[in-house]
VEXDREN-2710 file (C-alpha; in Angstrom, 1 decimal):
% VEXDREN-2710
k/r/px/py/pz
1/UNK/-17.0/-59.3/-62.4
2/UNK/-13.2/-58.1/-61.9
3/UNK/-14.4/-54.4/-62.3
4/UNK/-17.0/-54.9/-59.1
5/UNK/-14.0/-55.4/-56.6
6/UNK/-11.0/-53.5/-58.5
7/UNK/-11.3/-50.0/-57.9
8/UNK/-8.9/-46.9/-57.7
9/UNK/-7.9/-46.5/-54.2
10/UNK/-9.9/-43.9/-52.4
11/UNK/-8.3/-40.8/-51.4
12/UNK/-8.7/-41.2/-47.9
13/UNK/-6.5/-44.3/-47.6
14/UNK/-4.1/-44.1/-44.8
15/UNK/-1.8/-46.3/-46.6
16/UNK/0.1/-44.1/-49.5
17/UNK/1.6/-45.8/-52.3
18/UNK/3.5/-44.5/-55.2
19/UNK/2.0/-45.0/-59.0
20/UNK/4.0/-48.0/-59.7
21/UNK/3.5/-49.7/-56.3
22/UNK/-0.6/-49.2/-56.9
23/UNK/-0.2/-51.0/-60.3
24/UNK/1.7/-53.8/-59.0
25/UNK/-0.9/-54.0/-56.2
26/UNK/-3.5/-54.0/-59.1
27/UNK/-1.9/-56.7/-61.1
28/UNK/-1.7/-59.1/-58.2
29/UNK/-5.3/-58.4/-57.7
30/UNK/-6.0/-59.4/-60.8
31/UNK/-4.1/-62.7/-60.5
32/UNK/-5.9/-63.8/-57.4
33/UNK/-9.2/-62.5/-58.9
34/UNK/-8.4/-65.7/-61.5
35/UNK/-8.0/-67.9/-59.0
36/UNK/-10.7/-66.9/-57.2
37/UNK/-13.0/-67.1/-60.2
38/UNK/-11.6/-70.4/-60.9
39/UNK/-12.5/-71.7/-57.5
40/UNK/-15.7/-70.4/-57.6
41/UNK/-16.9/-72.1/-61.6
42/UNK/-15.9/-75.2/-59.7
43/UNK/-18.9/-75.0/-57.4
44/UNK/-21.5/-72.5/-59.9
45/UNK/-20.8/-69.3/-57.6
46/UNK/-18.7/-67.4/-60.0
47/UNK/-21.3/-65.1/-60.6
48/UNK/-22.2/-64.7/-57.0
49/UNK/-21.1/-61.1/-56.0
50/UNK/-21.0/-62.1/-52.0
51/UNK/-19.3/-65.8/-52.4
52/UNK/-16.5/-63.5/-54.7
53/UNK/-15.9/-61.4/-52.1
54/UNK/-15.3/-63.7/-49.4
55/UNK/-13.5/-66.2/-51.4
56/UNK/-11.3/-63.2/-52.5
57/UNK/-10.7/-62.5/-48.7
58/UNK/-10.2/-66.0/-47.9
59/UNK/-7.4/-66.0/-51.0
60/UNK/-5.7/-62.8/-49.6
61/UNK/-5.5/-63.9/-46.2
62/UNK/-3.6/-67.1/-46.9
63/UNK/-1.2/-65.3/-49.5
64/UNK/-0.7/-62.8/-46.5
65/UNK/-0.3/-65.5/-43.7
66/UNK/2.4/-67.5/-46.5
67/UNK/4.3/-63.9/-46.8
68/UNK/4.2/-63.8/-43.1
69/UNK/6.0/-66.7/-42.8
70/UNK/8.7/-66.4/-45.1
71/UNK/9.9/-63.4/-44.6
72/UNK/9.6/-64.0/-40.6
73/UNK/11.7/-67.5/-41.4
74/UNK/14.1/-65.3/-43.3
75/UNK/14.6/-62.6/-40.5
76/UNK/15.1/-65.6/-38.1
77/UNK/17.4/-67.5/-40.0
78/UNK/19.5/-64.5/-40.2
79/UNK/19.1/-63.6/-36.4
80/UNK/20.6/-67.2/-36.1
81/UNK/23.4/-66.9/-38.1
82/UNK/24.5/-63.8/-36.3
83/UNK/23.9/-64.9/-32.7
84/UNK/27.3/-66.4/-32.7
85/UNK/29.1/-63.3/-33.6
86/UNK/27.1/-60.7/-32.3
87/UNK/27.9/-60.4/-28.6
88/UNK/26.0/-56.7/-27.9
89/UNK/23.6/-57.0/-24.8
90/UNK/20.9/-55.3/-25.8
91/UNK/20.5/-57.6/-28.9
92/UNK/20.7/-60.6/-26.2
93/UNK/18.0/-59.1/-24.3
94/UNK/16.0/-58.7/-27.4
95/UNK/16.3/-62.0/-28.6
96/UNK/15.7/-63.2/-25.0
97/UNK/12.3/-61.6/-25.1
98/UNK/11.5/-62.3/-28.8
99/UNK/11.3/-59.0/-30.0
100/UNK/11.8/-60.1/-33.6
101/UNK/9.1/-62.8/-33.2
102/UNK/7.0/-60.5/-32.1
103/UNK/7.8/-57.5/-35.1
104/UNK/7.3/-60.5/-37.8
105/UNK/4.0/-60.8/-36.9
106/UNK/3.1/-57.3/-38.6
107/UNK/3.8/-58.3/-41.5
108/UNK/1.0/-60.4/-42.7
109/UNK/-2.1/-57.4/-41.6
110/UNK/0.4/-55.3/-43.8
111/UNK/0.1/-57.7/-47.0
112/UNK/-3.6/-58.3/-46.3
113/UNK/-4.7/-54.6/-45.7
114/UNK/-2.7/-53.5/-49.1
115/UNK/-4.5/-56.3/-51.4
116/UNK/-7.7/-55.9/-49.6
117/UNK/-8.1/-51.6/-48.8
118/UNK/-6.8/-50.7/-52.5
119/UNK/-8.6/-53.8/-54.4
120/UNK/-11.8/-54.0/-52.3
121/UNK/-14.1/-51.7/-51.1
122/UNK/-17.9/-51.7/-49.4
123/UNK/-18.9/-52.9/-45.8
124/UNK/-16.8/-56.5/-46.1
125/UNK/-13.5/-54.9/-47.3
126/UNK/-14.0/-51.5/-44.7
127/UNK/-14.7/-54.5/-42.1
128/UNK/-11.4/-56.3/-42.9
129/UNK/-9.6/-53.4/-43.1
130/UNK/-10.2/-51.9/-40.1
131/UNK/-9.8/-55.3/-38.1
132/UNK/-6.2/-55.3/-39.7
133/UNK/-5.5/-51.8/-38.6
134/UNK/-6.3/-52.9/-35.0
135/UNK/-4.6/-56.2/-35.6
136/UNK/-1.7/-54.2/-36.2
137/UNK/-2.0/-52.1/-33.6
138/UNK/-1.7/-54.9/-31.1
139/UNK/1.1/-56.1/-32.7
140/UNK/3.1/-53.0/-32.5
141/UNK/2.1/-52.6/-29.1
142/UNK/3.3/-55.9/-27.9
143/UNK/6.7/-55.7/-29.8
144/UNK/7.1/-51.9/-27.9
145/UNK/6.6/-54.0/-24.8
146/UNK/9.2/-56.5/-25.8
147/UNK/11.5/-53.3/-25.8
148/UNK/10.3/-52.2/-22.5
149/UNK/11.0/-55.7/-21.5
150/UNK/14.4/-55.8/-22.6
151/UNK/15.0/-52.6/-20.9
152/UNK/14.5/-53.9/-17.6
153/UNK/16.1/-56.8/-18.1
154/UNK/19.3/-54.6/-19.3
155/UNK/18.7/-52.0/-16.1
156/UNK/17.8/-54.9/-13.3
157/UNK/21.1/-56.6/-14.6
158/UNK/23.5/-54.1/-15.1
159/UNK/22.1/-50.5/-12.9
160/UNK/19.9/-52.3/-9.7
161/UNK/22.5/-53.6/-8.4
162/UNK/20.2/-53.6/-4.8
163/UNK/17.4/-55.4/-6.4
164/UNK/15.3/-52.3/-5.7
165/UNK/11.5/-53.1/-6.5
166/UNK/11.8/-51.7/-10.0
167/UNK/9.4/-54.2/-11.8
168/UNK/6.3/-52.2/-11.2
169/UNK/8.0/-49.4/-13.5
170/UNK/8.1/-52.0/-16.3
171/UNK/4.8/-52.5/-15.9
172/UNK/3.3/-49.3/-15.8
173/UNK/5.4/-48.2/-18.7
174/UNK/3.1/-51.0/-20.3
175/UNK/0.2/-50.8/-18.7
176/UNK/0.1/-47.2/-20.6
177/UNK/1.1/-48.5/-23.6
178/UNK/-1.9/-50.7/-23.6
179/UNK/-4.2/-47.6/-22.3
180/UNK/-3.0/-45.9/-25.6
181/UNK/-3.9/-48.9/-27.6
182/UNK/-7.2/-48.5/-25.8
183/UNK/-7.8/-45.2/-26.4
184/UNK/-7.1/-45.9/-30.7
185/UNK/-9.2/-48.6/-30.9
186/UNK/-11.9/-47.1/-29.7
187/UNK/-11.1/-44.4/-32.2
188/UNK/-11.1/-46.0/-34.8
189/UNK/-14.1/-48.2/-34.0
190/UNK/-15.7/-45.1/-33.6
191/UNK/-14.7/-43.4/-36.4
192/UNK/-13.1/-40.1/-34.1
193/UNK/-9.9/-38.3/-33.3
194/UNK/-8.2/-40.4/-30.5
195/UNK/-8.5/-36.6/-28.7
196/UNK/-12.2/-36.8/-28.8
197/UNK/-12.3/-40.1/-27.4
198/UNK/-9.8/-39.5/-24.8
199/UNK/-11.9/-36.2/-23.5
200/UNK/-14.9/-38.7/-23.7
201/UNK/-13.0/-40.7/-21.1
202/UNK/-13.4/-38.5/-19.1
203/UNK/-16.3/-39.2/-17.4
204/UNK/-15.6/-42.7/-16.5
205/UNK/-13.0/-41.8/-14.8
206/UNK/-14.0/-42.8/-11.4
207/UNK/-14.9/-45.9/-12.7
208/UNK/-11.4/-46.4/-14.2
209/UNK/-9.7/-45.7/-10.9
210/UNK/-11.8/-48.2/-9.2
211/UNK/-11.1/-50.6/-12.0
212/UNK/-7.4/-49.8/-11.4
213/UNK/-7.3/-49.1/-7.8
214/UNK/-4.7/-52.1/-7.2
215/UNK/-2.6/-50.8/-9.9
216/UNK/-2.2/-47.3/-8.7
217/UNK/-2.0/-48.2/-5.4
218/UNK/0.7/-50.8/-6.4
219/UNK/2.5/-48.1/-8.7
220/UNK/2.5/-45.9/-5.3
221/UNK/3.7/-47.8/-2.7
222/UNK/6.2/-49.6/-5.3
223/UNK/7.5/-45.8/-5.6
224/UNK/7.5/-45.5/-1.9
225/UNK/9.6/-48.6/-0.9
226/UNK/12.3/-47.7/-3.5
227/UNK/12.3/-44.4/-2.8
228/UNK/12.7/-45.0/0.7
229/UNK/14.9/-47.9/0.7
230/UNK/12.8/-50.2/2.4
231/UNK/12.8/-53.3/0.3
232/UNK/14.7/-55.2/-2.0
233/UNK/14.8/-58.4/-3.7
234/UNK/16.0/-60.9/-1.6
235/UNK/15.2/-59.5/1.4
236/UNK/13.7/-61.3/4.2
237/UNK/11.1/-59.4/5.5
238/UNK/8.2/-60.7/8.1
239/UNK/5.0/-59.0/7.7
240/UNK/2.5/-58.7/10.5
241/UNK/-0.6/-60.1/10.6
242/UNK/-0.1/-62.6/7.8
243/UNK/1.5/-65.8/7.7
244/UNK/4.4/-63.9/5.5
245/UNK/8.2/-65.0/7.0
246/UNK/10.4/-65.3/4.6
247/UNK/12.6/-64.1/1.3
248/UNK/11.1/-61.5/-1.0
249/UNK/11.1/-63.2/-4.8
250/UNK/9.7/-61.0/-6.6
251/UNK/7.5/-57.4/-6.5
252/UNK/4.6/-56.0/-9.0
253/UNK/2.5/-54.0/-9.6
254/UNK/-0.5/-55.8/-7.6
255/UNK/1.9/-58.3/-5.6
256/UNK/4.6/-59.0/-3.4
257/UNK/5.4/-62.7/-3.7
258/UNK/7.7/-64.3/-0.1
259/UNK/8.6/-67.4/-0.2
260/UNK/8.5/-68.5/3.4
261/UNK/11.0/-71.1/5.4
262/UNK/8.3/-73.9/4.7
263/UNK/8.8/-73.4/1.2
264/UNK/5.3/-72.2/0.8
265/UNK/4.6/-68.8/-1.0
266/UNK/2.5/-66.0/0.0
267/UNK/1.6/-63.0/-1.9
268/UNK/0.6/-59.4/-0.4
269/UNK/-0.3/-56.6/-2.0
270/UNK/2.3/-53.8/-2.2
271/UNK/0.1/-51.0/-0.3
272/UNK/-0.3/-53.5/2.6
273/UNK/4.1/-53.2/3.6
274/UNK/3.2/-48.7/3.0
275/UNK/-0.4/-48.5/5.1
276/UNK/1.0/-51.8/7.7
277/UNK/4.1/-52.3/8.8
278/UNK/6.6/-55.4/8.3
279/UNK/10.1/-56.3/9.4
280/UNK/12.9/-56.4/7.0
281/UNK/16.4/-58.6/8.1
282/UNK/18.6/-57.2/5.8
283/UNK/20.2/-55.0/8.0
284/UNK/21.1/-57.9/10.2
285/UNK/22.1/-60.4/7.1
286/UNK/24.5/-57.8/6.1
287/UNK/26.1/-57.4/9.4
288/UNK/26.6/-60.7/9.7
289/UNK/25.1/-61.2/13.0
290/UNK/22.3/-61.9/14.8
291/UNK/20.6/-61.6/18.0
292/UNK/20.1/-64.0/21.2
293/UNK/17.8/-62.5/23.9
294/UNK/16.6/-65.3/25.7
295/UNK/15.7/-66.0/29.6
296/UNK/16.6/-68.4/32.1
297/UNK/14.0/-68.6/34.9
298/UNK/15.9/-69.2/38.2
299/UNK/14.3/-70.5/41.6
300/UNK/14.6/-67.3/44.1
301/UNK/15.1/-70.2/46.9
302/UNK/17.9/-70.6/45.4
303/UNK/19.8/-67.2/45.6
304/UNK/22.6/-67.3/48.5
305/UNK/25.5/-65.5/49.9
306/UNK/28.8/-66.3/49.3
307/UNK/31.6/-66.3/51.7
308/UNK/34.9/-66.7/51.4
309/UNK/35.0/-70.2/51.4
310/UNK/32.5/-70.1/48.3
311/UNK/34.8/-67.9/46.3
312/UNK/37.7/-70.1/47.2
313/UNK/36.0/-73.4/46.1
314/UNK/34.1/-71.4/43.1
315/UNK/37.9/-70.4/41.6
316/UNK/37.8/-73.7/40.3
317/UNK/35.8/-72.8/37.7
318/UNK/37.5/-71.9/34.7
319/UNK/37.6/-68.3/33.9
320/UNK/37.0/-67.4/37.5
321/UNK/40.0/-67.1/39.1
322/UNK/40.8/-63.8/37.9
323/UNK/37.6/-62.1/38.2
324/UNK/37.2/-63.3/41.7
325/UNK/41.0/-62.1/42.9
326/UNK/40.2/-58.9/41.6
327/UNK/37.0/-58.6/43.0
328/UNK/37.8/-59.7/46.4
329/UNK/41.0/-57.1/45.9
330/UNK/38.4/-54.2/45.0
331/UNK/36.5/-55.1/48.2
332/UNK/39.5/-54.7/50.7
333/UNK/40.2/-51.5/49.0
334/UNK/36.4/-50.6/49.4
335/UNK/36.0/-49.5/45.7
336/UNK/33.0/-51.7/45.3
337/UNK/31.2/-49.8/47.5
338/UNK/31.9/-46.9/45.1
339/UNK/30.9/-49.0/42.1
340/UNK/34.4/-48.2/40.7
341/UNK/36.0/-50.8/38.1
342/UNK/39.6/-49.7/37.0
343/UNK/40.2/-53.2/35.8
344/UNK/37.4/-52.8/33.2
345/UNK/36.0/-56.4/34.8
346/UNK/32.6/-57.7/33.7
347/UNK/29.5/-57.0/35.2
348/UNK/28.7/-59.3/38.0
349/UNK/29.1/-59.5/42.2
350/UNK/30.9/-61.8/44.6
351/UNK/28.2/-60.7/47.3
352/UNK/25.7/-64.2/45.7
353/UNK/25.6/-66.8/43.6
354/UNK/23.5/-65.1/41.5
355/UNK/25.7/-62.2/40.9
356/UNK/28.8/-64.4/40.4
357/UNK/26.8/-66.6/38.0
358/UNK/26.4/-63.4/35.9
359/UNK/29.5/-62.5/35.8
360/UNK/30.9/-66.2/34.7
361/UNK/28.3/-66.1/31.9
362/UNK/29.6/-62.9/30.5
363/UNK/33.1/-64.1/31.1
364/UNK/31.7/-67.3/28.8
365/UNK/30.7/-65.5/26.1
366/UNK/33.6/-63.4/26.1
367/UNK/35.4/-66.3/25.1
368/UNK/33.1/-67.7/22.9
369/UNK/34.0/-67.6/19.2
370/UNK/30.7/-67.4/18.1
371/UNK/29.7/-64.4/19.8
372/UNK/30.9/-61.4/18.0
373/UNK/32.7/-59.4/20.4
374/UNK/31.9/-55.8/18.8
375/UNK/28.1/-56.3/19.4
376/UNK/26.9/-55.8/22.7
377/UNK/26.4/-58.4/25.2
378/UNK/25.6/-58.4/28.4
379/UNK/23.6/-60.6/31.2
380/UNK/21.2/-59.2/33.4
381/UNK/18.3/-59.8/35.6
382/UNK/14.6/-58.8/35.0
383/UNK/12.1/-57.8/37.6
384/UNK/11.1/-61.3/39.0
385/UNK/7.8/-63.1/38.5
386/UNK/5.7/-65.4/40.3
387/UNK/8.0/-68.0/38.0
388/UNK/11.0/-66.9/39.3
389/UNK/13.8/-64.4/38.5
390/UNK/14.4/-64.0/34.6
391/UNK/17.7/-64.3/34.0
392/UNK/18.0/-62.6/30.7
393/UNK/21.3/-63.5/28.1
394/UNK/21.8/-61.0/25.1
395/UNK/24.8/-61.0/22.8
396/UNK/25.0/-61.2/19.4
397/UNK/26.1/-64.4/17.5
398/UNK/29.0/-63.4/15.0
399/UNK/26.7/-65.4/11.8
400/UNK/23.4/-64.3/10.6
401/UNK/23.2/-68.0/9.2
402/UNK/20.5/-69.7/10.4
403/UNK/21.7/-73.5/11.1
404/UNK/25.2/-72.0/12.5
405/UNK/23.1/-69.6/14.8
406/UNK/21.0/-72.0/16.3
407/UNK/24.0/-74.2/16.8
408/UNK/25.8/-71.9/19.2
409/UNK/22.3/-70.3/20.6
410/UNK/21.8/-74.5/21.8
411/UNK/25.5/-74.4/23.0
412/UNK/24.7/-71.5/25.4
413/UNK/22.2/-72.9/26.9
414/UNK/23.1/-75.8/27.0
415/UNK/26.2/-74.7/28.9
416/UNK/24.0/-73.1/31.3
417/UNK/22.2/-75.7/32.3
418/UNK/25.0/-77.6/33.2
419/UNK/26.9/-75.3/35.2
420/UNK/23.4/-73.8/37.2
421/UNK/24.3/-76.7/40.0
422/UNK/27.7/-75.6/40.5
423/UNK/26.6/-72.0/42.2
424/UNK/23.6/-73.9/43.8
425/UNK/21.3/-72.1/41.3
426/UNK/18.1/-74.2/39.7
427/UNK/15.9/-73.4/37.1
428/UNK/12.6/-72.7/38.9
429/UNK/9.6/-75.6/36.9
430/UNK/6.0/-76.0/37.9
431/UNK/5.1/-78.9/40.4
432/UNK/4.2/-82.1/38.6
433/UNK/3.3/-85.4/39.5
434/UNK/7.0/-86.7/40.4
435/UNK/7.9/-84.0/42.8
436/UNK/4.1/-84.7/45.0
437/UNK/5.3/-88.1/45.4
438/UNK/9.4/-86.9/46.0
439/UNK/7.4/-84.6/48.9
440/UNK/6.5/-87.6/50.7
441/UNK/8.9/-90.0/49.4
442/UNK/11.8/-88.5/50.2
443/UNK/11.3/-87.7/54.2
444/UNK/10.5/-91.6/54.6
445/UNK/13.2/-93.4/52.5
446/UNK/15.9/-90.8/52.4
447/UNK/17.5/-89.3/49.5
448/UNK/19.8/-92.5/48.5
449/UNK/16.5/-94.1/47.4
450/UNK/15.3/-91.1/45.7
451/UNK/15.0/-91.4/41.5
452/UNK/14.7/-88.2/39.5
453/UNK/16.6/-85.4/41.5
454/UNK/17.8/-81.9/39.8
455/UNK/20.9/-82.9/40.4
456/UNK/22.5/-86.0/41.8
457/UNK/23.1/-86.1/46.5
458/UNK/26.6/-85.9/47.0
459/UNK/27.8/-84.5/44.4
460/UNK/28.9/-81.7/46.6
461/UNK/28.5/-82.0/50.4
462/UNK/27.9/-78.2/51.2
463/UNK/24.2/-79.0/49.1
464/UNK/21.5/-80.5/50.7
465/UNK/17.7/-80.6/49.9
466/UNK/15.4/-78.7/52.4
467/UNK/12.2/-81.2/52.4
468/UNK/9.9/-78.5/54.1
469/UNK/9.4/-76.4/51.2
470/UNK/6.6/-77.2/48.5
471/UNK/7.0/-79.4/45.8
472/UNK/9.0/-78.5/42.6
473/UNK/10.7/-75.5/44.7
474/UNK/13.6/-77.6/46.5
475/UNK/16.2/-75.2/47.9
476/UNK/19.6/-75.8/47.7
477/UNK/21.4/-74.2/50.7
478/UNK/24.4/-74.6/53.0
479/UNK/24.8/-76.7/55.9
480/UNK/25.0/-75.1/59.1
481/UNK/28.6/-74.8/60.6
482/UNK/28.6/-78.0/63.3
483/UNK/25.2/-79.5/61.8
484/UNK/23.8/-82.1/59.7
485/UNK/21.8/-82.1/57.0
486/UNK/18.2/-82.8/58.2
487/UNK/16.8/-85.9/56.7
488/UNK/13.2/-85.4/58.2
489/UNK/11.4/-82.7/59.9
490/UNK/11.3/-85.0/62.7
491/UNK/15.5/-84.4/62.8
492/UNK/15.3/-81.0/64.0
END
């Protein structure tokens, strides 16, 4: 029964073996051929040419799998004794990615195709060969990958230093590794040259880019956005037309996963940042500062002349006193009508409140440590709207931090708010329920009984409210010289 399963190895074996290592080959063959015989007169099968074979098989296989594991616990016991003293990065990557693990595994297809190709033949031990072949070929394949692993790891730590979106590169790397491993299964499955096959290939090529269309169009734009500089990891980036605000994680070949400020994550393909468009912060994190370009909308009631009583009470202010000397100095010299500034003094007027307002604010945030002073800054008016004049602020804050930058963005305008009444400036609101009744409550009870005002009556005697103007739009003027402040248009 021996001589049905022990041949001589065919000539066409790809595995080569020298004379002595085919005879040791053949004596353990014949040692598990007793044991398989031995197994089999248990059960009355020992004659049975089919049950031989597979119990012969079965016996191989677990001798291989045993083999497997020794010698991988040996190679692992070894890599553990050394990991103390052997400090090399590379062999830290590898071990991080368990590219010794992974080259083990080859060892037990190895075992099992020598006992099996050069003891066994017909359509069982051809069968079991060639699923060992491919066997091995996925194992090789993945522990290549483990390399191509370790590579990145090595370059991503060391070389990309800008978290450029390399990752795709790793995984195209392997996603041909596995096309290869493709391409020689079906070869051998097929029984052809691995060039046949591939020319075979070509006809499904269409198909194969629209199987792959992510991928290449992932490859290409990942290509793009390093090339060009555009994105790293890290970055916060807002794309348009998603619900994507927030720090890039991590990019692939088919995904660009954000995590946005809610802590949720989205993922968009790569192509979409190359075909769209998106908005990337880095710029502004690395400068260190960030931008506030926000309106105030003022009442136009509201906008007066100044004389020079106004200026003289308005010195009070801090930071004024200065600006308004030197303006009032330009204006007897007649250099404002020229638009000249020698003194290099902010923008702003002494002609209205308005203008002088501006020219406080930019004196403000002049001196305001949080405001960088290299950026630009400036205040300015926009064209007016049926809500009022804009009154726009931009200056840069000198943090690109978000808590810190919304602290001094709320001190601003906060600031502003407070000191609007002291140039008799409001912010202009839409009527509501409280100023209707304050239109008719006002006129008949006075404004001592009033509840709810802009700003408190008296606070300043020059500022009165003129009750004949529509709710909500109050306008805060100066008396008269020699005249009261109507109370009623009865009064006048």
């Amino acid at each position: 029964m021996l001589s049905l399963l022990i041949q001589n190895p065919h000539p066409e074996a790809p595995i080569e073996l020298s004379q002595s290592a085919i005879k040791s080959t053949f004596i353990i063959a014949e040692e598990i051929m007793k044991v398989v015989h031995w197994l089999l007169s248990a059960v009355g099968l020992e004659h049975n040419i089919k049950a031989i074979e597979i119990a012969y098989a079965a016996v191989v296989l677990c001798i291989a799998l045993l083999v497997g594991r020794l010698l991988q616990w040996g190679v692992m016991a070894i890599i553990k004794a050394l990991q103390d003293r052997v400090h090399n990065v590379w062999y830290l990557h590898l071990r991080e990615v368990k590219f010794f693990t992974k080259s083990c595994r080859i060892i037990p297809p190895l075992v099992f195709v020598i006992l099996i190709e050069f003891t066994m033949q017909g359509s069982l031990g051809h069968t079991l060969t060639l699923c060992s072949y491919i066997y091995m070929v996925f194992v090789v394949a993945m522990a290549v990958n483990s390399v191509v692993d370790a590579s990145w790891l090595r370059i991503d730590e060391k070389e990309n230093k800008r978290k450029l979106p390399l990752k795709g590169v790793a995984q195209l790397i392997k996603g041909i590794i596995w096309i290869v491993v493709a391409i020689i299964i079906c070869a051998m499955l097929l029984q052809k040259s691995p060039e046949k096959v591939l020319a075979g290939l070509g006809a499904f090529a269409a198909v194969l880019m629209l199987i792959f269309k992510d991928s290449i169009l992932g490859v290409v734009a990942g290509v793009q956005l390093s090339e060009n500089d555009t994105l790293h990891v890290g970055d916060w980036i807002k794309v348009h037309g998603t619900d994507a605000n927030g720090t890039v994680q991590e990019v692939t070949l088919t995904s660009v996963k954000i995590v946005n400020w809610d802590k949720t994550v989205t993922t968009v393909p790569p192509y979409t940042l190359v075909s769209g468009s998106f908005t990337n912060y880095r710029n502004m994190q690395l400068s260190e500062t960030r931008r506030i370009q926000r309106c105030y909308l003022l009442d136009a009631d509201t906008v007066m002349p100044l004389t020079d009583a106004d200026l003289e009470r308005l010195k009070a202010i801090p930071l004024l006193e200065p600006y308004i000397t030197a303006k009032m100095k330009q204006r007897d010299e007649g250099k404002i009508a020229n638009y000249n500034n020698p003194e290099g003094l902010v923008d702003g007027t002494i002609d209205t409140n308005l203008g002088l307002f501006r020219a406080y604010l930019a004196l403000y945030l002049k001196n305001n440590k949080g405001i960088d002073p290299a950026s630009t800054c400036f205040i300015s008016t926009l064209q007016q709207t049926s809500a009022g004049i804009p009154l726009q602020i931009y200056c840069f804050t000198d943090t690109s931090s978000w808590v810190p930058y919304e602290m001094i963005q709320s001190e601003i305008f906060e600031h502003i708010a407070v000191m609007l009444h002291k140039f008799g400036l409001t912010v202009f609101e839409s009527a509501s329920g409280r100023d209707t009744i304050m239109a008719g409550y006002i006129p008949a009870m006075g404004v001592d009984h009033a509840f709810g005002l802009p700003y408190p009556m008296g606070m300043d005697k020059d500022i009165y409210v003129n009750p004949h103007l529509s709710p909500g739009s109050q306008f805060y003027g100066k008396v008269p010289s020699g005249k009261e402040a109507p109370s009623s248009p009865s009064d006048e």
